[in-house]
C-alpha positions in Angstrom: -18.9 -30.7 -76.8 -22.0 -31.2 -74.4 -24.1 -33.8 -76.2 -27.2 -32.4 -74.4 -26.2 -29.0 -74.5 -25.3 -29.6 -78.5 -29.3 -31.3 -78.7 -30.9 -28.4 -77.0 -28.9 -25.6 -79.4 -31.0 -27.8 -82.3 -34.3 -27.9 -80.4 -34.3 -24.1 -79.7 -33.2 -23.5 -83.5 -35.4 -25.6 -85.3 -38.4 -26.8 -83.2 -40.0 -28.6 -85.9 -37.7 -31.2 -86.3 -36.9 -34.5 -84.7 -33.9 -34.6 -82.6 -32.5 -37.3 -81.3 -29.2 -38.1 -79.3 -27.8 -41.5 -78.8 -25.2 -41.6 -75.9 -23.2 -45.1 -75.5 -21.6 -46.1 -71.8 -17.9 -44.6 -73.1 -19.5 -40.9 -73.4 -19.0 -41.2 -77.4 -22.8 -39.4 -78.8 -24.7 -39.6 -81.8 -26.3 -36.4 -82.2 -28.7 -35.4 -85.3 -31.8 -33.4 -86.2 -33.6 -34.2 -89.3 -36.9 -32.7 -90.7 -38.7 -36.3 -91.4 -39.8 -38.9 -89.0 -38.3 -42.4 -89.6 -42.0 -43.8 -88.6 -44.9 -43.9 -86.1 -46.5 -46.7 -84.8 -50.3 -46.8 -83.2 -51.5 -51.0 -82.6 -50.6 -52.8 -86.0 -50.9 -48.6 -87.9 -47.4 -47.4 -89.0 -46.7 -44.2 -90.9 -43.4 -43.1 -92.3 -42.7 -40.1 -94.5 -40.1 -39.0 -97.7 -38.5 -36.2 -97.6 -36.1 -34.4 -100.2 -35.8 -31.5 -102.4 -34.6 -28.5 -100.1 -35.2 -24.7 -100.8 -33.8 -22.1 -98.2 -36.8 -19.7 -96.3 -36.9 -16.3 -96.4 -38.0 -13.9 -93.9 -39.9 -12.0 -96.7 -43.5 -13.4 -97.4 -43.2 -12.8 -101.5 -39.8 -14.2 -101.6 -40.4 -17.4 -99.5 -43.5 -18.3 -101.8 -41.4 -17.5 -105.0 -38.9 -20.2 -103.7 -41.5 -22.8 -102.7 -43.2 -22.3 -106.0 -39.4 -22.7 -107.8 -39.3 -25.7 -105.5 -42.2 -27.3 -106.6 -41.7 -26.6 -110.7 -38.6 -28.2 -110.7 -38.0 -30.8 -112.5 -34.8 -32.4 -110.7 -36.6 -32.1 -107.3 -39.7 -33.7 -108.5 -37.8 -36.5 -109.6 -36.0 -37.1 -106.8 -38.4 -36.6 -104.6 -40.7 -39.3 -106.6 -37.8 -41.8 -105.9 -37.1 -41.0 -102.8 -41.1 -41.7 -102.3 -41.3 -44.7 -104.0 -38.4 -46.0 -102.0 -39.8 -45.2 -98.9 -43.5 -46.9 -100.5 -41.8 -50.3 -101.1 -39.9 -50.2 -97.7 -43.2 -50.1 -96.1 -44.9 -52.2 -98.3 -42.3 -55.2 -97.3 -43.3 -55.1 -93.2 -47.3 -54.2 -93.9 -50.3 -56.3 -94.9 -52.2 -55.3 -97.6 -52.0 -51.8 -99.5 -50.1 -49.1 -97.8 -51.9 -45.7 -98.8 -50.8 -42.5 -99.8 -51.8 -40.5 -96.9 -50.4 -37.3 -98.8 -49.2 -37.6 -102.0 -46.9 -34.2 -102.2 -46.9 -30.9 -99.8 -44.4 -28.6 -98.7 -42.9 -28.8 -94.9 -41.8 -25.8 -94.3 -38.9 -25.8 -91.6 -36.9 -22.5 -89.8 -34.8 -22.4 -92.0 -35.1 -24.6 -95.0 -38.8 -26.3 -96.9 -38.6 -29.5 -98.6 -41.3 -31.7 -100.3 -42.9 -34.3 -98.1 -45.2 -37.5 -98.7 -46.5 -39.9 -96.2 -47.8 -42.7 -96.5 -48.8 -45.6 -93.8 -50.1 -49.4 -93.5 -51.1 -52.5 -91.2 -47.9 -53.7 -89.9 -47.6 -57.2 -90.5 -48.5 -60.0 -87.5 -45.4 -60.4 -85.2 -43.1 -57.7 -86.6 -41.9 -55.1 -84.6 -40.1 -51.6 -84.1 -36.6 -53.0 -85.1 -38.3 -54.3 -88.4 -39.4 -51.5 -89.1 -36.4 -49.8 -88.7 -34.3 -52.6 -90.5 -36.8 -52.1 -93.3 -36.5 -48.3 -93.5 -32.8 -47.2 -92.7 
């Protein structure tokens, strides 16, 4: 398979997402799309989201509101998207000065195919830290 050919399949089918495809020197890819943005960085600003709980969409207005309203009663999903929030709160927390604020405490992001719950949440980014702590601190 085409690594390029595979990323553009998942651009065209889900524009929303990030995409990414890592290709090393032996041809061997890494290949992925993924609805949430491991962070942003603007100066010393950094932003980084949680994602989880997933409900399907449907093509029918009524139908996809009755499943994002399911989505958002239940009590599993609020759970685990409160951990996974949290989580992603005290990763940030550990490379930022100061409070990192809830930008948005809970929505819906509502993807082709599929709507999760979403938070973000950003900071000050610590004096001489970098990209690859941030990405140490979050992945």
């Amino acid at each position: 398979v085409d690594p390029l050919a595979l990323l553009a399949t998942l651009q065209a089918r889900n524009p929303a997402a990030y995409q990414f495809c890592i290709q090393m020197p032996s041809g061997v890819a890494f290949v992925g799309s993924t609805p949430e943005r491991l962070f942003s960085r603007c100066g010393q600003w950094v932003a980084s989201e949680a994602v989880a709980g997933t409900r399907s969409r449907d093509p029918v207005e009524e139908r996809d509101a009755q499943l994002t309203c399911d989505m958002l009663l239940n009590t599993k999903e609020h759970e685990e998207f409160t951990i996974v929030r949290e989580s992603v709160l005290a990763e940030l927390q550990s490379v930022c000065e100061g409070e990192v604020r809830l930008e948005m405490e809970k929505a819906v992001l509502k993807q082709t195919t599929v709507q999760h719950l979403y938070s973000q949440m950003s900071g000050r980014l610590r004096p001489r830290l970098n990209e690859a702590d941030l990405m140490r601190a979050l992945h």
